[in-house]
C-alpha positions as CSV (number, residue, x, y, z in Angstrom):
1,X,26.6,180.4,26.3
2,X,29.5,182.4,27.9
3,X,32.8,181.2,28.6
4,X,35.0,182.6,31.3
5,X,36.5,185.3,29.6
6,X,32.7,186.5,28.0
7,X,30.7,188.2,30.6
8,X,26.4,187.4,30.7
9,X,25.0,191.0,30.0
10,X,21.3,191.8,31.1
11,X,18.6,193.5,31.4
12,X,19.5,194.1,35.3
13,X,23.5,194.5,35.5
14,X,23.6,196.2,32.1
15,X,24.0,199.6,32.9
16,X,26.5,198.9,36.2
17,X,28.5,196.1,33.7
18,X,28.7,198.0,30.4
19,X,27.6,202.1,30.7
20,X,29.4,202.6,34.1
21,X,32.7,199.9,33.8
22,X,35.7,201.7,33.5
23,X,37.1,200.0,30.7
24,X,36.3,199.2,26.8
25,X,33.5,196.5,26.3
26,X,32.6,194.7,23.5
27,X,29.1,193.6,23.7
28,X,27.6,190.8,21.5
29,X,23.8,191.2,21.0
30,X,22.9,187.6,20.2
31,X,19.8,184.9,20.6
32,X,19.6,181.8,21.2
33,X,17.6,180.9,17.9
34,X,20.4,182.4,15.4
35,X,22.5,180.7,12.9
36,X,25.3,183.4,12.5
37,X,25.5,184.2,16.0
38,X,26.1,180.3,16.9
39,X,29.1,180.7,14.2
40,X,30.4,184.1,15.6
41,X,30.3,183.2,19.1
42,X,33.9,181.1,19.0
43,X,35.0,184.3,17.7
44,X,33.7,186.4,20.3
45,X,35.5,183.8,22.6
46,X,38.7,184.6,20.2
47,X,38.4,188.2,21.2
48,X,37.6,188.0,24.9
49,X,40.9,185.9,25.6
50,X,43.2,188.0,23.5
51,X,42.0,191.3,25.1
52,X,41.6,190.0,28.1
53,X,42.7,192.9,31.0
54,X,42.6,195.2,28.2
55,X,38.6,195.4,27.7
56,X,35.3,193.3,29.4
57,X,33.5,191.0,26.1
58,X,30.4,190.2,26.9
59,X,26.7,188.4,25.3
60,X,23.2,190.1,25.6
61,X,20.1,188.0,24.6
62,X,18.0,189.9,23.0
63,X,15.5,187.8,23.7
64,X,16.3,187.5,28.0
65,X,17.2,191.2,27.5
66,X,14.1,193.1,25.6
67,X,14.4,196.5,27.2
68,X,18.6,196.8,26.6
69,X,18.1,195.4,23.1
70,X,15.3,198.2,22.4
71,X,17.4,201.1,24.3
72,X,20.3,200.8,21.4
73,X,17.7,200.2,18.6
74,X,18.9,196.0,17.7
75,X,16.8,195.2,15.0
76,X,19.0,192.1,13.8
77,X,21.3,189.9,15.2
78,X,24.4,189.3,15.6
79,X,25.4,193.0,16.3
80,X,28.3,194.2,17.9
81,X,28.7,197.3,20.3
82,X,31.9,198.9,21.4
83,X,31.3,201.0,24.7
84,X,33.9,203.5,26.0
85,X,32.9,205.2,28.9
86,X,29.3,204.5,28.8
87,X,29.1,205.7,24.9
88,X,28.2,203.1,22.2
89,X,31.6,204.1,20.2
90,X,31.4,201.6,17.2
91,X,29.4,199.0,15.8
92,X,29.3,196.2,13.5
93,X,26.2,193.6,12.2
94,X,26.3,190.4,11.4
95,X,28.9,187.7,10.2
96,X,32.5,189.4,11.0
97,X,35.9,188.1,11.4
98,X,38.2,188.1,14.2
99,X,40.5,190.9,12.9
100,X,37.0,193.5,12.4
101,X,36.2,192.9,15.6
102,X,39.7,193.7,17.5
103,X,39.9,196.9,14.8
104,X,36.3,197.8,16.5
105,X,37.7,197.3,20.0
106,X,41.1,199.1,19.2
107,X,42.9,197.4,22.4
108,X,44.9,195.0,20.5
């Protein structure tokens, strides 16, 4: 599901991964069951290579991660969250492209 550049978020190494890293991350609440998020997750991989050392990309299954997924209110999937400095900063649902996701980061 994750490629080397696209961290495995959870339930357990959310909060020291995402709320308390020291750089932008882009995560990528997805499931294993969803069309869309099967299409938009080369583009993630997109993403996580060209802002690699300049943010951390990363997928959450909602489904493996029910109490992160809840905590920031993911009602459908995919849905993309920007977090600066432990903040959700920016957001975007559903199908995207590669260029609306990089705007959302803002590293490019």
């Amino acid at each position: 599901m994750a490629s080397d550049n696209v961290h495995v978020f959870n339930d357990l190494n959310f909060e020291g991964e995402v709320l308390q890293s020291g750089e932008v991350v882009l995560v990528d609440f997805t499931a294993a069951w969803c069309g869309p998020c099967k299409k938009l997750a080369p583009i993630v991989e997109e993403v996580a290579e060209a802002t690699k050392g300049k943010a951390k990309v990363g997928k959450l299954d909602i489904d493996d991660a029910p109490i992160t997924a809840g905590k920031f209110g993911i009602r459908a999937v995919p849905t993309l969250i920007v977090f600066k400095d432990g903040k959700a900063t920016g957001q975007l649902m559903g199908m995207t492209t590669k260029a609306k996701i990089l705007d959302l980061v803002g590293v490019q």
